[in-house]
N, C-alpha and C positions, 0 to 999 in steps of 0.2 A: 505458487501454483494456482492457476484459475482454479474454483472450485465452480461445481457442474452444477445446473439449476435448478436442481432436485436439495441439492444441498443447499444451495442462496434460500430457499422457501423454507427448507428444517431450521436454519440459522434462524430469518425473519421469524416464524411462528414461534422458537422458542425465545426468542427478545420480545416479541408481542405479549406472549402469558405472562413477562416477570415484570412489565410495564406498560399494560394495558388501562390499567386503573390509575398511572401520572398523566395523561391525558387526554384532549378529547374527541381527537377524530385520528383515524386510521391513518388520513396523509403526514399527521404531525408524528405520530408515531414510525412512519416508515422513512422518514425525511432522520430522523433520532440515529434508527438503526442505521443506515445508509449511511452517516456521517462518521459515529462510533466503527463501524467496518474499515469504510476508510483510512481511519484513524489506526487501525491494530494492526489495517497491512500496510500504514507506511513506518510504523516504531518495529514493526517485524524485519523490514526491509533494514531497516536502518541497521538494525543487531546482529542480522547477515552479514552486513556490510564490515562492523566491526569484527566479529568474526575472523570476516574471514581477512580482511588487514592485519589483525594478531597472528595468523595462522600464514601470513607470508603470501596470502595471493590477494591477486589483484593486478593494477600496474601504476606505475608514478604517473600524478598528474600533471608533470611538463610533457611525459611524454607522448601520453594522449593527446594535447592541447597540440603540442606540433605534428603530430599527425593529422586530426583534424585539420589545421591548416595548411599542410600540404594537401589532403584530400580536397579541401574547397577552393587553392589556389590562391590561398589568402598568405599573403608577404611580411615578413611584422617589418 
């Protein structure tokens, strides 16, 4: 779920006070967090992903893949 930009700012400023003093300008520090976010929402994604494969949902990937290519007209 997008988080709203009052929360992105809470998020940054509380990773700025616990790693302000490893480096030396604000942009190396927000380029840090920025990456690390990243980072937690695609291993998040990913654990959903498993989830929810354990748990029986989802759909087979042959069957997506020829959907897609009926949708784009694409012949194998």
């Amino acid at each position: 779920m997008p988080k709203t930009i009052n929360e992105k700012i809470d998020s940054f400023s509380s990773y700025a006070r616990r790693h302000s003093s490893e480096v030396e300008s604000l942009d190396v520090l927000y380029r840090r967090w920025r990456v690390e976010r990243e980072r937690d929402e695609v291993l998040a994604a990913v654990e959903q992903g498993e989830k929810d494969a354990a748990a029986g949902r989802g759909r087979n990937a042959a069957d997506v893949f020829s959907e897609l290519r009926r949708q784009l007209g694409i012949n194998e």
